[in-house]
C-alpha positions as CSV (number, residue, x, y, z in Angstrom):
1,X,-165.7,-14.4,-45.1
2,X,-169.2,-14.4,-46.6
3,X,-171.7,-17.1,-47.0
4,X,-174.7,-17.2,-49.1
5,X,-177.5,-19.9,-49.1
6,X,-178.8,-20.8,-52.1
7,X,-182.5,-21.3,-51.7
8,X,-183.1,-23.2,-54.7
9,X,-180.8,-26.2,-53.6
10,X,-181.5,-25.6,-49.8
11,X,-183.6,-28.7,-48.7
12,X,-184.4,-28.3,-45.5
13,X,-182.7,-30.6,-44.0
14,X,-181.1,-28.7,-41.7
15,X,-177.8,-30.3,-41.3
16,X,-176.1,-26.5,-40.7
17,X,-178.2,-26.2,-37.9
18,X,-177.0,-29.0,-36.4
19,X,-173.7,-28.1,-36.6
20,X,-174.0,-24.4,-36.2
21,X,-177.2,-23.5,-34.9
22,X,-176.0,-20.1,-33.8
23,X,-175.2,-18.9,-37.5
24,X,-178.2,-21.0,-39.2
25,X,-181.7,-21.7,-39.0
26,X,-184.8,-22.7,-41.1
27,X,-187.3,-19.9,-42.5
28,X,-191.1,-19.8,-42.9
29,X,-190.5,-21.7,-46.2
30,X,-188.1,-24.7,-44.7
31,X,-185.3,-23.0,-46.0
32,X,-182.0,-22.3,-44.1
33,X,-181.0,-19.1,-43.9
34,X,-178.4,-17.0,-41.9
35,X,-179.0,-15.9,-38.5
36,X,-178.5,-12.1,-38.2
37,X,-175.2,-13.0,-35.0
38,X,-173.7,-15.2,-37.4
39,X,-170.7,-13.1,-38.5
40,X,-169.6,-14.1,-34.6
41,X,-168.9,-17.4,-35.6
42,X,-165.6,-19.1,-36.0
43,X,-164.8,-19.3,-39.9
44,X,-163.6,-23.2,-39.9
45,X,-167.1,-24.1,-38.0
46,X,-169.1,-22.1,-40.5
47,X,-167.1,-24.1,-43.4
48,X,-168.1,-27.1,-41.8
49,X,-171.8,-26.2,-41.6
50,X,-171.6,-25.5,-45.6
51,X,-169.6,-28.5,-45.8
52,X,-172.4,-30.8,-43.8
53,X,-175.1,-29.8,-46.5
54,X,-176.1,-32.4,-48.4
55,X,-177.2,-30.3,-51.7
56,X,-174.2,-28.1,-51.1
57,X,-176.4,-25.2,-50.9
58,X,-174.2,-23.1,-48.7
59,X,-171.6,-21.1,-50.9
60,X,-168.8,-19.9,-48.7
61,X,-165.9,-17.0,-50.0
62,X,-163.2,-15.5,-48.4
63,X,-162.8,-11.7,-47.6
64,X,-161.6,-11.4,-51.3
65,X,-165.1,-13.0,-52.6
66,X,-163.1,-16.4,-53.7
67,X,-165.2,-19.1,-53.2
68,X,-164.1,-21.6,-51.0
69,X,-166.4,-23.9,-51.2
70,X,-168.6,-25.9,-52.9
């Protein structure tokens, strides 16, 4: 699985945290971005971080780089 934030629609409002504060949290800029331990979390809880954004800025792809969401 990979996940990428994109900054440019990244808000801030840190919903990911919320749900997965061990895989996410917010940068210098307010920005979410991944934490470095986050490949240790569960797959279906990181899809429901990405899932919890409200500006869909959390792009998530399976081990074959399909996206799987948004």
């Amino acid at each position: 699985m990979k996940i990428e934030v994109k900054r440019d629609l990244c808000i801030g409002a840190a919903n990911c945290i919320a749900v997965t504060p061990d895989a996410f949290e917010l940068d210098s800029e307010n920005k979410a971005v991944l934490k470095k331990e986050w490949e240790k979390v569960a797959g279906d809880i990181l899809l429901e971080s990405a899932k919890s954004c409200p500006t869909q800025a959390i792009f998530v792809y399976d081990d074959e780089n399909k996206q799987i969401f948004p």
